[in-house]
N, C-alpha and C positions, 0 to 999 in steps of 0.2 A: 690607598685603601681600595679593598674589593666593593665594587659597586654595582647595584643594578635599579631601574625604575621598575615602578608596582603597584597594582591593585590588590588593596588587602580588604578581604570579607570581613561583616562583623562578626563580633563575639559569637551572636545565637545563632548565625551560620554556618561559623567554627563548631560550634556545639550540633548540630545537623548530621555535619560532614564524620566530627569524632564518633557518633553512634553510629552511623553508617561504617566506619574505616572496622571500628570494635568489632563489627558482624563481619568483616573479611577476617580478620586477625583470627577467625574460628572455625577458617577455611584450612582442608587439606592441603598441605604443604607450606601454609602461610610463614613458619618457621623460619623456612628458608627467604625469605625477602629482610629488607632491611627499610621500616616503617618511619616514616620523616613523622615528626612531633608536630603536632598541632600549632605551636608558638610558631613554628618557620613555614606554615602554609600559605601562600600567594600565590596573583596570577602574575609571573615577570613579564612585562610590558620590553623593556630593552634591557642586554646583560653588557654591560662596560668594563669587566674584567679590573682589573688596577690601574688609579686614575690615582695622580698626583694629588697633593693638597691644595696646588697651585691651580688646577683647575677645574674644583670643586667651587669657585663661588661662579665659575661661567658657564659652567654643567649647570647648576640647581635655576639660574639666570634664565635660560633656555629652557628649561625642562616649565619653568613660569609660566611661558610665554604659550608651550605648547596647551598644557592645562587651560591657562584662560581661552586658548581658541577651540578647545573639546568643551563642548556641551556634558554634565551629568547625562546619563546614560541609566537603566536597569539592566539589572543583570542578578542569574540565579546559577546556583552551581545545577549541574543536570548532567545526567551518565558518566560515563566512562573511557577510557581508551589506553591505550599501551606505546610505548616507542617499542625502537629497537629489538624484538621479540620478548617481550615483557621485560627486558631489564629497566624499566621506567613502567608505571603505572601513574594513572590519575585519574579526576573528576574531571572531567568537562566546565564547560558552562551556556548561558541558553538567554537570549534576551539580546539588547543590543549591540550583536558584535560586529557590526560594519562599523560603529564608534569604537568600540573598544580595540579593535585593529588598526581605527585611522590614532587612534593615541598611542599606542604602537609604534606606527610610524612613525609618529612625530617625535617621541623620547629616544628610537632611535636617531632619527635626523638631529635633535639636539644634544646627542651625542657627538656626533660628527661634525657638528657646526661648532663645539666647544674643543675638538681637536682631542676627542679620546681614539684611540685606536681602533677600529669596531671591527669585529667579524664579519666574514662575508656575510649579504643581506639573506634571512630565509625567509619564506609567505611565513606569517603570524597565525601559530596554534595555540586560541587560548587554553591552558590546561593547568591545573594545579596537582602537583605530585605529592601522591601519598605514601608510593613505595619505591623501592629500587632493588638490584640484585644484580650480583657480578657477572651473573649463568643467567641464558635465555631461559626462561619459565614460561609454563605452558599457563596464560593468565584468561582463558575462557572460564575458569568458573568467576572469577572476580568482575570481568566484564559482563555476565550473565548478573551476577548478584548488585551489580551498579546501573545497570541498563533502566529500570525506572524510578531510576536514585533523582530527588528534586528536592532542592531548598527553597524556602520562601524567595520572593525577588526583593529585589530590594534596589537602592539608586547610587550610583559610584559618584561619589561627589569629591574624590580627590584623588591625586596623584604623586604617591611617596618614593623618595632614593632612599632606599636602603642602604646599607653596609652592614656586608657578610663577615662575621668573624670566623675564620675554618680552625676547624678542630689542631688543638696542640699539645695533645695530653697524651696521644696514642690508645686511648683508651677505648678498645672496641666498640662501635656504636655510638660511639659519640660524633653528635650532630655540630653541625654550624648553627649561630648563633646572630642572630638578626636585629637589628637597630635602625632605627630613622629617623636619619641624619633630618630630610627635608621634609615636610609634607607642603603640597599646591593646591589649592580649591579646583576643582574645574569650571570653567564657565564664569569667571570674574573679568573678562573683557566684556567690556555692555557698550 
């Protein structure tokens, strides 16, 4: 199964971010990009690509372990930014991300310590993606119109593995489709 660890905002942050995304969607040229649905918005902590079933109970084991030694944290979604020459858009985030990088670290590490496969390591850019596109897009007005984009804060009090279902329909625009397999408290080693 396609797997990755994650922070997922609440609902009335989701709700924030979807009236904000709505005001790009009504940007010149927005057409052309291909807009992720609000259900599949998070920040991925580690991506584990396809991981046996066999070792999904020493993934979620480890992923425990790391959670109980992260402290809750706040954190707020806050501006903008682009990959790849706008082929990747997203929201930022703004609040404690020295935590939210060291659990990063660690969901990766317990990736690796459960013997998944991992990609090489990259420094941790929190960002949640709102859009994508196959062509570099010139995404200055979207970053201009995101720049004092700010959700309420709020406190990350867990840490969920997801499982990706990828599109099997062929059916243009259609999205992947997200479930959670595990959720972990943070901060329950006392």
């Amino acid at each position: 199964m396609r797997l990755f660890a994650a922070v997922l905002p609440p609902e009335d942050v989701i709700g924030t971010l979807a009236a904000e995304v709505g005001g790009l969607r009504e940007l010149p040229g927005a057409g052309g990009m291909r807009w992720t649905e609000r259900a599949g918005w998070h920040f991925t902590l580690a991506f584990y690509g396809e991981v046996d079933e066999e070792t999904v109970p020493e993934l979620t084991a480890r992923l425990e372990r790391a959670a109980a030694r992260t402290e809750p944290f706040r954190l707020a979604l806050s501006g903008g930014g682009q990959f790849g020459r706008g082929r990747a858009l997203w929201a930022g985030a703004a609040g404690d991300l020295r935590t939210m990088r060291l659990l990063a670290e660690r969901s990766e590490a317990a990736g690796r310590k459960a013997g998944v496969d991992m990609d090489t390591h990259r420094r941790y850019q929190a960002h949640l993606t709102v859009a994508r596109s196959r062509d570099a897009v010139d995404v200055r007005p979207y970053l201009a119109a995101l720049e004092d984009f700010r959700s309420r804060t709020w406190t990350v009090q867990e840490l969920v593995l997801v499982r990706s279902h990828l599109p099997r329909s062929g059916v243009p625009g259609e999205q992947p489709r997200y479930e959670a397999v595990a959720r972990r408290a943070l901060g329950a080693a006392r």
